[in-house]
Structures are given as C-alpha cells and as structure tokens.
C-alpha positions as CSV (number, residue, x, y, z in Angstrom):
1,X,0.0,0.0,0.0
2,X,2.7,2.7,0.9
3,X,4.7,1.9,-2.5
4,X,1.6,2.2,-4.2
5,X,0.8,5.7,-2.8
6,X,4.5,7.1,-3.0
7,X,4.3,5.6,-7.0
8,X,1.1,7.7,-7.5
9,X,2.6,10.5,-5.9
10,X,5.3,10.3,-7.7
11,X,4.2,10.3,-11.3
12,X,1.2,13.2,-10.3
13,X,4.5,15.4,-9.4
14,X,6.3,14.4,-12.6
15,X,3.5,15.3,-14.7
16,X,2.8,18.7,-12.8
17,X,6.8,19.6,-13.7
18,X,6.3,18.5,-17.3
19,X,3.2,21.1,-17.2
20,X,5.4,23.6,-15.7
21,X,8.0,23.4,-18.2
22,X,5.9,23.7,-21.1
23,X,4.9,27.1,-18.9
24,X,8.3,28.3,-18.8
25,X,8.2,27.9,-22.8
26,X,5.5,29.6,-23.0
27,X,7.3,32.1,-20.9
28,X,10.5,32.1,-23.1
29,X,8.3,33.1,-26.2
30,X,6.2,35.9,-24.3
31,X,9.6,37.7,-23.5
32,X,10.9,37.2,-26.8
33,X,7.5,38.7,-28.4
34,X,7.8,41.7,-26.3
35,X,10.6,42.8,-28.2
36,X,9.3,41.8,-31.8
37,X,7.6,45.0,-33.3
38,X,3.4,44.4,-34.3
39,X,3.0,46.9,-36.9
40,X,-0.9,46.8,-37.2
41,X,-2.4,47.5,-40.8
42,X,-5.0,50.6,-40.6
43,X,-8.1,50.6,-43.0
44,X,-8.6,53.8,-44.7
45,X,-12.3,54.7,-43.9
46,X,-12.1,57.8,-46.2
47,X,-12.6,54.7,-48.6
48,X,-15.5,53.0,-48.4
49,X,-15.1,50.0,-50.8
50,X,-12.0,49.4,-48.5
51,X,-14.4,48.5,-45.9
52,X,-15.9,45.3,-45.1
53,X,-19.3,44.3,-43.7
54,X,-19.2,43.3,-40.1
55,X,-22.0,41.3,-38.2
56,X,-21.8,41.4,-34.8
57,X,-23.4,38.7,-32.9
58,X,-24.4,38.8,-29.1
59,X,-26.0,35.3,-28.0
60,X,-28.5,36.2,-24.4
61,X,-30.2,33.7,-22.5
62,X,-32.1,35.5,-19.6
63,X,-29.4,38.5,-19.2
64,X,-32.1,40.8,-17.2
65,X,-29.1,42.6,-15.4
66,X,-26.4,43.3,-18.0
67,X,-28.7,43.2,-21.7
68,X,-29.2,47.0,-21.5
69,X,-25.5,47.8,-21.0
70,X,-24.5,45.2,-23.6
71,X,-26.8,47.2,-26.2
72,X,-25.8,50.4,-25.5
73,X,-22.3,49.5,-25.9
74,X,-22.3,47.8,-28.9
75,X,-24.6,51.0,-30.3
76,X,-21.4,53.0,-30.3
77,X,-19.3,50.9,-32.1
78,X,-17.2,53.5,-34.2
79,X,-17.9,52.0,-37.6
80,X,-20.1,53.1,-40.7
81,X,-23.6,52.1,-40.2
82,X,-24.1,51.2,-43.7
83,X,-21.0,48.2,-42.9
84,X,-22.1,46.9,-40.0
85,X,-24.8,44.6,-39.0
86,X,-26.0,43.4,-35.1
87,X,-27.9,40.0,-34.0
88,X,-28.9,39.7,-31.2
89,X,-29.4,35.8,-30.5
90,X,-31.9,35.7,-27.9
91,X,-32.6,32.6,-26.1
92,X,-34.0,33.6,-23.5
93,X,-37.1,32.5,-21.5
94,X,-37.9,35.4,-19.0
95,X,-39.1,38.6,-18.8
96,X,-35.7,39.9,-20.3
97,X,-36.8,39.2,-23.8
98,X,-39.8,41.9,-23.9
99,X,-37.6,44.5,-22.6
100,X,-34.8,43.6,-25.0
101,X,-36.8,44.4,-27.8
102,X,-38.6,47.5,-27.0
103,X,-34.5,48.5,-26.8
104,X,-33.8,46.8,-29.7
105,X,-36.7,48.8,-31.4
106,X,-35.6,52.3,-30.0
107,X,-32.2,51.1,-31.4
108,X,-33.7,50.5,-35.1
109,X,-35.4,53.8,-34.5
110,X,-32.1,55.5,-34.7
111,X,-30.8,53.8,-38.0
112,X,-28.6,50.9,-36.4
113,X,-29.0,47.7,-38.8
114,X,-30.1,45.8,-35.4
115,X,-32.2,42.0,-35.7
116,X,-34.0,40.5,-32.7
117,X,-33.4,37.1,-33.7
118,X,-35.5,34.2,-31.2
119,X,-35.9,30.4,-31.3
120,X,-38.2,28.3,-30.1
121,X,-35.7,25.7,-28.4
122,X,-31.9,26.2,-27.3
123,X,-31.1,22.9,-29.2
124,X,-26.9,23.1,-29.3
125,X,-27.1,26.2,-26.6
126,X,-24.4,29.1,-27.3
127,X,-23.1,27.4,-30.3
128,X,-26.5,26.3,-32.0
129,X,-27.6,30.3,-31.9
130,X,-24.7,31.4,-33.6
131,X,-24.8,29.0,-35.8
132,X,-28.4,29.6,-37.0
133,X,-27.6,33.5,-36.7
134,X,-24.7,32.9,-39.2
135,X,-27.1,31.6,-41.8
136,X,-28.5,34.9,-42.4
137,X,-25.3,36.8,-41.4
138,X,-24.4,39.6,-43.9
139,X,-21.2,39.8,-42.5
140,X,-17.8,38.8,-44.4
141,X,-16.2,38.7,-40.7
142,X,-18.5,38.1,-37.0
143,X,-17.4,39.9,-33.9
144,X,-19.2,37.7,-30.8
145,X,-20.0,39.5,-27.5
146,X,-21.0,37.4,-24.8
147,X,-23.8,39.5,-22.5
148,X,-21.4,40.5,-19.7
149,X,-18.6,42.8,-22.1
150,X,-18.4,46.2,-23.0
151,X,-16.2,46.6,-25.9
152,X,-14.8,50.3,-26.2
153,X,-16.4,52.3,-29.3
154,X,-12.9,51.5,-31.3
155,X,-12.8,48.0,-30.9
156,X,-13.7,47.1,-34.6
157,X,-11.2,49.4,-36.0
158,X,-8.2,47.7,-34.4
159,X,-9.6,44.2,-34.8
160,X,-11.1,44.5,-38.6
161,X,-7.7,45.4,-40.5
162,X,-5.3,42.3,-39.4
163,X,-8.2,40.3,-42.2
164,X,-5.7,42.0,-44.3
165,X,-4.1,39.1,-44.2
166,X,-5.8,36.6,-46.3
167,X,-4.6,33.5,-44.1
168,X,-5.9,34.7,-40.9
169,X,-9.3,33.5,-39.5
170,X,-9.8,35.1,-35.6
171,X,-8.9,37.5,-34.2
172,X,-8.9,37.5,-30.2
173,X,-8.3,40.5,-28.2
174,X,-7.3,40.4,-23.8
175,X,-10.4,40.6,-21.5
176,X,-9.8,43.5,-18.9
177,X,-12.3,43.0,-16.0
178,X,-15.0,46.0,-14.6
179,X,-15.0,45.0,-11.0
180,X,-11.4,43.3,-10.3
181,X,-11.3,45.0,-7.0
182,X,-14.8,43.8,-6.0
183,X,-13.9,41.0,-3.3
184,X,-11.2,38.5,-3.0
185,X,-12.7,35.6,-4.9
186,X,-13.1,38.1,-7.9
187,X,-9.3,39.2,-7.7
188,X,-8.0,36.0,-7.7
189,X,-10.7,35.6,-11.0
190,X,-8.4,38.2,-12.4
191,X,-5.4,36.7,-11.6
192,X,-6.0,33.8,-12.9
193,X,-7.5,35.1,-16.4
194,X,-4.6,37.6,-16.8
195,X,-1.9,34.4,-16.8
196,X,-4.1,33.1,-19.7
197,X,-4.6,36.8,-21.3
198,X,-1.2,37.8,-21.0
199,X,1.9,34.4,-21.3
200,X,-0.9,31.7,-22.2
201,X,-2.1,33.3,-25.3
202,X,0.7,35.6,-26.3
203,X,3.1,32.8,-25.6
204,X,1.6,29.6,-27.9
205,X,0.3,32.9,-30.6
206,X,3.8,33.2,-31.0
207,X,5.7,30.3,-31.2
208,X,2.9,29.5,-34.0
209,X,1.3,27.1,-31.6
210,X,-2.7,26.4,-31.2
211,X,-4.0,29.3,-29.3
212,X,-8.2,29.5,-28.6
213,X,-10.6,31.8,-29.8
214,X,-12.2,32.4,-26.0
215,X,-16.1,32.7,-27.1
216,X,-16.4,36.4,-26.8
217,X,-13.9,39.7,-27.7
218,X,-13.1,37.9,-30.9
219,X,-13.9,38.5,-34.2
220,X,-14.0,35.4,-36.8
221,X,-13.8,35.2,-41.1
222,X,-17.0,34.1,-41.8
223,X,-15.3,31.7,-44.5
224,X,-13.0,30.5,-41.9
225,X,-15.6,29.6,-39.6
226,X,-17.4,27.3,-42.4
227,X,-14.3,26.0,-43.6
228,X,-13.6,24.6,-40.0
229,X,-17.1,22.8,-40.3
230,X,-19.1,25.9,-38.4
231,X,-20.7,25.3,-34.5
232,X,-20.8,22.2,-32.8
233,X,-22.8,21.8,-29.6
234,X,-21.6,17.9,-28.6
235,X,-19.1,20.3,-26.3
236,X,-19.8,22.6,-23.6
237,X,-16.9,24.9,-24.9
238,X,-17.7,24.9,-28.6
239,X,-15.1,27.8,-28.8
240,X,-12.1,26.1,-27.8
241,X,-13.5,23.3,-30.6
242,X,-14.2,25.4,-33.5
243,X,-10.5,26.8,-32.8
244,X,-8.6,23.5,-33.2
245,X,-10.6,22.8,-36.0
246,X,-10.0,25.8,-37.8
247,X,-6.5,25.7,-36.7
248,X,-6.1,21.9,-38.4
249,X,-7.5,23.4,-41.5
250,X,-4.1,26.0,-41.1
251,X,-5.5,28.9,-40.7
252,X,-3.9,31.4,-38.6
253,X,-5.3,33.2,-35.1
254,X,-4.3,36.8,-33.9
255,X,-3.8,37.6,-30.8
256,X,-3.9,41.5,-29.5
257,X,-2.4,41.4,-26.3
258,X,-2.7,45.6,-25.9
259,X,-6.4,45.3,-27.0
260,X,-8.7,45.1,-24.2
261,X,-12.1,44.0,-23.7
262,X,-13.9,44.5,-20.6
263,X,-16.3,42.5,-18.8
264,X,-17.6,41.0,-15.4
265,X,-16.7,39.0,-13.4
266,X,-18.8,36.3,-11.2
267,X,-19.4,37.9,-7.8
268,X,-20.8,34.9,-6.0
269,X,-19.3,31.6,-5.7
270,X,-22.4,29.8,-7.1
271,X,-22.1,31.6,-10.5
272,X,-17.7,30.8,-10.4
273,X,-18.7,27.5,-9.7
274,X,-20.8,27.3,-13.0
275,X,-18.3,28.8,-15.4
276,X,-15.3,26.6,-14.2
277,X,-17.3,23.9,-14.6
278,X,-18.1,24.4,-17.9
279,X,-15.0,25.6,-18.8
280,X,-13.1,22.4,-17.5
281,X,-15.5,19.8,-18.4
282,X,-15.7,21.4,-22.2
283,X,-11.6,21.4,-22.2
284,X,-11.7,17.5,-21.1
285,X,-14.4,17.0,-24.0
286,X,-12.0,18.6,-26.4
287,X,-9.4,16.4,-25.3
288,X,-11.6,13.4,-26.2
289,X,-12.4,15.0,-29.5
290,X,-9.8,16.5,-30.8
291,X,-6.4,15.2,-29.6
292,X,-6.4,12.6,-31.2
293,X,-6.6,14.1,-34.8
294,X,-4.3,16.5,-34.4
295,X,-1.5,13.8,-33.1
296,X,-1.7,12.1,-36.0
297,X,-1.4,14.9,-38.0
298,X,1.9,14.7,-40.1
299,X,1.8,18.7,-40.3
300,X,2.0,19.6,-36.9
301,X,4.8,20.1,-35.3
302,X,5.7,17.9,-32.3
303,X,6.2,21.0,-30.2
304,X,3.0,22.3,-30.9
305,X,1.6,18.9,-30.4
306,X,3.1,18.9,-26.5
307,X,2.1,22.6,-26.4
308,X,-1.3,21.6,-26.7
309,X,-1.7,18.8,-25.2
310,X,-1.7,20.4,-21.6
311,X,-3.5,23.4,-23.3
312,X,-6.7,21.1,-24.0
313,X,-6.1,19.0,-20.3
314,X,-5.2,22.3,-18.6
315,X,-7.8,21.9,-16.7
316,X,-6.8,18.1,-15.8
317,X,-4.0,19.7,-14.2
318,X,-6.8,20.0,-11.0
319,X,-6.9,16.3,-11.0
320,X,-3.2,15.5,-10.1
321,X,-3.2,18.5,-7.7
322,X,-6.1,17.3,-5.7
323,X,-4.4,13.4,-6.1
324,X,-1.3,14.8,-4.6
325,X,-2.8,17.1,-2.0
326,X,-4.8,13.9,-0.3
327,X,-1.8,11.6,-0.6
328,X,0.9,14.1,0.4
329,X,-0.4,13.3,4.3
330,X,-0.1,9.6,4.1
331,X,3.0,10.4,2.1
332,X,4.2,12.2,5.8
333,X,3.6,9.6,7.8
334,X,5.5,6.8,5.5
335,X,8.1,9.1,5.3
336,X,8.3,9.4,9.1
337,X,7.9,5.9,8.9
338,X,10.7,5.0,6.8
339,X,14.0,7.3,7.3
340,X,16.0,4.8,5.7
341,X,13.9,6.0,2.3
342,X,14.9,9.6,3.2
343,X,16.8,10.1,0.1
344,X,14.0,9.3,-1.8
345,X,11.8,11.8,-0.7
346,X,14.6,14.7,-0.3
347,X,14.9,13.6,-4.9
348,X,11.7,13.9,-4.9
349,X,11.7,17.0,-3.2
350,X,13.4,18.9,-6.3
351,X,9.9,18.7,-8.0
352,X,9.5,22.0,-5.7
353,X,11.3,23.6,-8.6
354,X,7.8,23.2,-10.7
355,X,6.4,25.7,-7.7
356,X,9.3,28.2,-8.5
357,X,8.3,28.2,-12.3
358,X,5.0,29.0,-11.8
359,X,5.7,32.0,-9.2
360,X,8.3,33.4,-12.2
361,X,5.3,33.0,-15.0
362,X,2.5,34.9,-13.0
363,X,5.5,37.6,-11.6
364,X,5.5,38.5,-15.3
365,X,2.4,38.6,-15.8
366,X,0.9,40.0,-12.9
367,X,4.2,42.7,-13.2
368,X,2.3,43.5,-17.2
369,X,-0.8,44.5,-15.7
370,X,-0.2,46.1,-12.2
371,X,3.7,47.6,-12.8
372,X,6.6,46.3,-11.4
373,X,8.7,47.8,-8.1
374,X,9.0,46.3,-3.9
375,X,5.9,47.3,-2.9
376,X,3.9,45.5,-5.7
377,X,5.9,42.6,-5.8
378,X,4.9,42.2,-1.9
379,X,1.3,42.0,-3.0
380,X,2.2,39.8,-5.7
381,X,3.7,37.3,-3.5
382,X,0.2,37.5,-1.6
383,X,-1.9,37.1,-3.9
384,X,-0.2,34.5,-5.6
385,X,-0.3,32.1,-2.7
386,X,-3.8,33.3,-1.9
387,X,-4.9,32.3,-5.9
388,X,-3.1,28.9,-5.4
389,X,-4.7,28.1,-2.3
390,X,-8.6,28.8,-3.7
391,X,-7.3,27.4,-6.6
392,X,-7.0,23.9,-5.1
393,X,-10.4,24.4,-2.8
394,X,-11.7,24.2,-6.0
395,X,-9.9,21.1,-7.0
396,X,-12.6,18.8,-6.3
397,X,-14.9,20.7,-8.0
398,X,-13.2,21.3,-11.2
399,X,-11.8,17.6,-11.1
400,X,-15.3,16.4,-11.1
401,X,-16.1,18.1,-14.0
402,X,-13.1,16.8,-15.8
403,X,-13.7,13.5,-15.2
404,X,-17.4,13.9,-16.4
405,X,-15.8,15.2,-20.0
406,X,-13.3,12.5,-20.3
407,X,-15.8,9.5,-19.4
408,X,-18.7,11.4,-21.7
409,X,-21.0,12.3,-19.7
410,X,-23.4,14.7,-21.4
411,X,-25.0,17.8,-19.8
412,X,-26.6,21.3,-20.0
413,X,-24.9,24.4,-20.9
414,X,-25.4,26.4,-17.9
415,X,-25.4,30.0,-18.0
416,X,-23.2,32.0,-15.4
417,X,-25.5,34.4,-13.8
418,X,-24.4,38.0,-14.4
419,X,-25.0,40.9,-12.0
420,X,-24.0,44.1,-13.8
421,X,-22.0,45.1,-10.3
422,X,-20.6,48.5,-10.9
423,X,-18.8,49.4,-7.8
424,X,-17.6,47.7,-4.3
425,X,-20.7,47.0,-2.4
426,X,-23.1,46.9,-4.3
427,X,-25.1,43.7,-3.6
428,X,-25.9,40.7,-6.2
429,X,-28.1,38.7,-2.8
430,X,-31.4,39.9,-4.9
431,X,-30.6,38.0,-8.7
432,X,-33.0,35.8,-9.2
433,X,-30.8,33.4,-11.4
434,X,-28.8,32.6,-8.1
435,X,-29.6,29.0,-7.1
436,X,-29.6,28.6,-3.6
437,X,-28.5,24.5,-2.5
438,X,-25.9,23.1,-0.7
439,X,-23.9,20.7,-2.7
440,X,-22.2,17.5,-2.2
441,X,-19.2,19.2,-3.4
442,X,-19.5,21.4,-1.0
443,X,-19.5,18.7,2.5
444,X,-16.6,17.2,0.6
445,X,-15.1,20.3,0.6
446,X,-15.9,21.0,3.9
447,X,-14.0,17.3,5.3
448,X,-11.1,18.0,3.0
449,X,-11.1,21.6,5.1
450,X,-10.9,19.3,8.2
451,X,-8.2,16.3,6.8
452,X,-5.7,19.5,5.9
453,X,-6.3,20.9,9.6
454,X,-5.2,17.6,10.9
455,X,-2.2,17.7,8.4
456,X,-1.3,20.5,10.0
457,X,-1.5,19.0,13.3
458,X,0.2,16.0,12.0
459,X,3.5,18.0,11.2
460,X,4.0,19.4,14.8
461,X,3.3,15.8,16.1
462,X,5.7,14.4,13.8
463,X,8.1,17.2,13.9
464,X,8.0,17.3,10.0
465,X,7.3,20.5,8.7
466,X,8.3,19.7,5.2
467,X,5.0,19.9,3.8
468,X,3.2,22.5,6.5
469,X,2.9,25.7,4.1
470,X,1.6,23.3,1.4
471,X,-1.1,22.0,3.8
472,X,-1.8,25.5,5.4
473,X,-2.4,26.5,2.1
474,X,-4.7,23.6,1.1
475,X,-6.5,24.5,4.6
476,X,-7.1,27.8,4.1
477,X,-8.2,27.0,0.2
478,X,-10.8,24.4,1.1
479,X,-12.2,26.3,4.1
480,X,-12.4,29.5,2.0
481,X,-14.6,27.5,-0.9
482,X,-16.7,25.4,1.4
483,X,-17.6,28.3,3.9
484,X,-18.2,31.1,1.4
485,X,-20.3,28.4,-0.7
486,X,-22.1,27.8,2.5
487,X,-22.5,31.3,3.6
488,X,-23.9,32.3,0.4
489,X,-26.7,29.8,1.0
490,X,-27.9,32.3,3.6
C-alpha cells in the first residue's frame, strides 16, 4: 500500500513539472514577443469600398441585469452604419426578452441595422444560436460578444484590419475585467485570467502554436468559420472546438495582447462555480475529441503537439493536484515511517522547482498589468499564494467536472449568472438566477477543510514540517470554498 501511494505520488508530481516546463516555454516566447515590433495594418475609412461588412453577434439567454449595457455598448461601435450589421441571438425565456426588444426597437429607430433574432428551443445552446444566426449573417467577418462585455467604441477598428491578411481566421483581443477590486474571490478571477490573457495566449500565438478563440472579444472570417465545419454543440466549450478545427484546416489566429475588452466578473461563488465547470469539463471534452486528430497529423509540429496537449487537459492539471494534495499526508507519515527512504523523498523534493516556475510566470504577468517595483511585488507574493490556495479548494470541484468530459457524460450548458455590479458593495443577494442549495461538493469540501487541519497537526506531532505551508495553504483553500459556498446559502 505505501509503494503504491508514494508511486502515484510520484508520477502526479512528474506530470505537474512537465506542465510547468511547457509554462516556462510559453514564458520564453512571451519575453521574446515583447521585443518583436506588431505593426498593425490601418483601414482607410475615407474609402468605403476598402471597408468590409461586419456582423456582430451577441447570443442572451435571460441577461435581465447586463442586456441593456451590452446594447448600448455595442450602439457606439465607431464603424459606418451602412458596414455593419448586429444579431442579437436571444434565447432567452424570462421577462428579459420583452424589454430587449422594446431596446432593440428604439435602437432600429435610430438607423442601427439591429435584428431581434428568437428560437423556439436552445437545441446546441451558445453554439446552435450562432450558428443559425450565421445563416442569415451579412457579414464577411463576426465579432461575438458574450452578455457581460463592453467593448470600447474603437474596438472594430483595431480588430477589422489584421483580415488583411488573407490566411488569418480570428482575431482575439485580452479581457480586462470592470469590477477586479470587487472582493477577494473576484481578484484572484483576475489573476487567474490575466496568466491566460497575457503568457498563455501571447506565448503559444507566437511560437505559432494552437492558441483558442475564447467565445467572446473575438472576431472570426465568416469563410474560416465554415471551412472549419461551423458550430458544434456535442461540447460545452464549442469555442475552444471550432479553434482546433480551424486551426487543423491551417489557418492562422491573432492575438492582441494591448487590445482590451472589458467585462464582469462572477461575484458569487455559485455563479464561479458554473463557469469553471463548464469551462473544465468542455476542455476534457475537447481532449476526447480532438487530440487525437491532431497527433496524427503529419503537419504539426511535435512542439505544438506537446504545447497543446496540456493546453486542452489544462484543466486536468486539477486532478493530479487534488491526487497529490490527499496523498501528500499519508506520504508524511511513511516518510516518518521510513527514514532509511529519506533520500527518496529529499529527490523527490526537487519537484518543488515546478512551484518556482509558476511563481516566475505569474510575476510577469501579474508585473504587465499592475507595474513592477518592492511594494507590488509584496502584494504579488500574496496574492499568488492566496490564488493557489482557492485554486485547489476548488480542485474537487473542477476535477469532477473533468472527469465527467473525459468519461462522456453529457450535460446542460449552464449559464453564469451575471450581475452588472458597478462598484464595491453593491449587492448581487437579490438576482434571481442565483440558485440557492448546498452541494455534495460542498460537504466534501468542507471534510477536505478538516483532513488538511489535521495535516497540519500531524507535522508538529511528527516534527515534520516539510509539507506544513503546502497543507496551510490547502487548509485555508478548502475552508475559504466550502464556507463562502455555505454562507452564500444564507
């Protein structure tokens, strides 16, 4: 039994360090495309006939808080009227929809080339509403706005002219986030999506590695789109799909690191939950779907072929973290246990390094969007082992929904509930797409709370604090999840 668990820990750590050095690659390219010049094309819109026709596309299911902002920001998009088209892909089944069209109306009412477009079922969700939307498009290329962003008046001006380029087919740009500063859980949301925003996506966009369209702040080539074999809705994230796909067909994505986006971020733990889940059970499904394709693909390189492989089970990664965290107090006893194995476990030890890797790779990024110097590096050093340690109280959670997309198991697209928070304090307890239940998730949570206290305990009993900061973090992580998910049932 104890050579069993010290194997499994063992290869979950090895497989961690291999994700951490495909990081520090990722890393590697990010400084080196810092200091490569991006010398954006410009459109000349003294020219008309150098202008293409844009459709934007805003899928809604039941956004009564944020619809109205949506619409009004889209409304001053700084493009000619006569170019650009708007659909908004209404799903929805509430009281949202009336009042979306009377503003849809008073938008019509002042020239904009705005469609109300409804269905009767949501049959493929997200993806099957764009996909019936882009039967009707007018648009050569299709900007998609998910309900919570509010793209800045310019935003098709510095997306549109990189379709210059005849091979390209998306073009992403770098959420920024409204209410970063709202509470902790949404800070360390930021945290997290500025590592993907900033070295993820800048990294693999330029060592010419698959990089994903992220569902909204992106704007597609209609042709590209078809050519990839259009939406699918057999995942829950059909845009990291339809990106691999297009991306197997060789054409290329664009990534605009200085162009940002902004949205919203989940305020309550209930609607974070939602979102990771989807997002990590459609990256598993992906995984299944697509891997396997693209390994066999003579055309792709093998670097690109290890880069994505953790790219699509990136969010696997939660799986071997929550393995090792539950073995690693076993793993302190048998080493107490054993001191002539000592030098095992002191080797073993130097997969610490992988720990050391990741704190360089969100330095840089975190340094990109808040500024270097002492006094910022001191709240970086916080905050990153603050994000770690939620990051594993979610681990059973998000591992959960990884193993439902790897073993197939099929479910809803559930919507993350949006709250259109403008300002610290202002309270989300009143939206009524909140579901209020305690979870299973959450009692497990709550015991795993409980095992890392007596981990804790364990190294003072023992006199082993080898893995104490490890286990104060994964104490502080779970009890964070469980009791704000419990308090929020309140």
């Amino acid at each position: 039994m104890e050579t069993a668990v010290i194997i499994l820990y063992t290869l979950a750590l090895a497989v961690i360090f291999l994700y951490s050095l495909a990081q520090l690659n990722l890393l590697l390219n990010y400084l080196k495309a810092k200091k490569s010049a991006d010398n954006a094309p410009v459109f000349d819109f003294s020219k008309s006939e150098e202008i293409p026709v844009v459709t934007v596309q805003l899928p809604l299911y039941n956004e009564m808080y944020v619809v109205e902002r949506l619409l009004e920001s889209i409304a001053k998009l700084d493009y000619p009227k006569d170019k650009l088209e708007i659909q908004v892909l209404d799903d929805s089944t509430d009281a949202s929809l009336e009042t979306t069209r009377k503003q849809i109306n008073q938008l019509q009412d002042q020239g904009l080339d705005i469609k109300h477009i409804t269905r009767t079922d949501r049959s493929g969700f997200k993806a099957g509403a764009l996909k019936e939307g882009l039967l009707i498009a007018k648009g050569e290329y299709i900007a998609i706005f998910d309900s919570d962003f509010v793209p800045n008046p310019d935003w098709l001006q510095k997306t549109v002219p990189y379709f210059k380029d005849s091979k390209i087919g998306v073009v992403q740009t770098r959420w920024a986030h409204l209410n970063r500063d709202y509470s902790l859980l949404t800070k360390i949301q930021a945290f997290a999506l500025d590592f993907h925003f900033v070295l993820e996506q800048v990294g693999r966009n330029f060592g010419h590695h698959f990089i994903n369209f992220n569902g909204t702040a992106g704007i597609w080539r209609k042709t590209c789109i078809l050519d990839a074999g259009n939406w699918q809705g057999d995942t829950l994230t059909e845009d990291l799909d339809l990106s691999y796909r297009a991306q197997l067909k060789k054409w290329d994505f664009k990534y605009l690191i200085d162009v940002e986006t902004p949205a919203e971020l989940p305020v309550a733990i209930s609607a974070a939950r939602s979102q990771q889940f989807r997002w990590n059970k459609g990256a598993a499904e992906n995984f299944q779907k697509l891997y396997g394709r693209l390994l066999k693909d003579p055309t792709v390189s093998f670097k690109t072929k290890f880069h994505s492989f953790f790219h699509l089970l990136n969010s696997s990664m939660f799986l071997l973290v929550l393995l090792v965290a539950i073995l690693s107090v076993p793993v302190l006893y048998i080493k107490n246990n054993n001191p002539a194995y000592s030098w095992y476990f002191n080797m073993i030890a130097a997969f610490a390094v992988s720990t050391i890797i990741f704190f360089g790779c969100y330095w840089v990024t975190y340094k990109k969007i808040h500024g270097g110097g002492f006094k910022n590096f001191f709240r970086y050093i916080g905050m990153f082992f603050t994000f770690f340690s939620i990051a594993m109280g979610f681990s059973v959670h998000n591992s959960l929904a990884v193993l439902e997309g790897h073993f197939g198991k099929k479910s809803e697209f559930i919507r993350t509930p949006k709250f259109n928070i403008k300002k610290k304090g202002d309270s989300y307890k009143a939206n009524i797409y909140l579901k209020k239940h305690l979870s299973l998730n959450t009692i497990i949570e709550s015991l795993l709370f409980l095992y890392f206290g007596f981990a804790i305990y364990s190294a003072f009993a023992i006199q082993d604090f080898g893995l104490v900061l490890f286990h104060l973090m994964l104490f502080f992580g779970f009890g964070f999840v469980a009791f704000k998910s419990i308090f929020s049932q309140a």
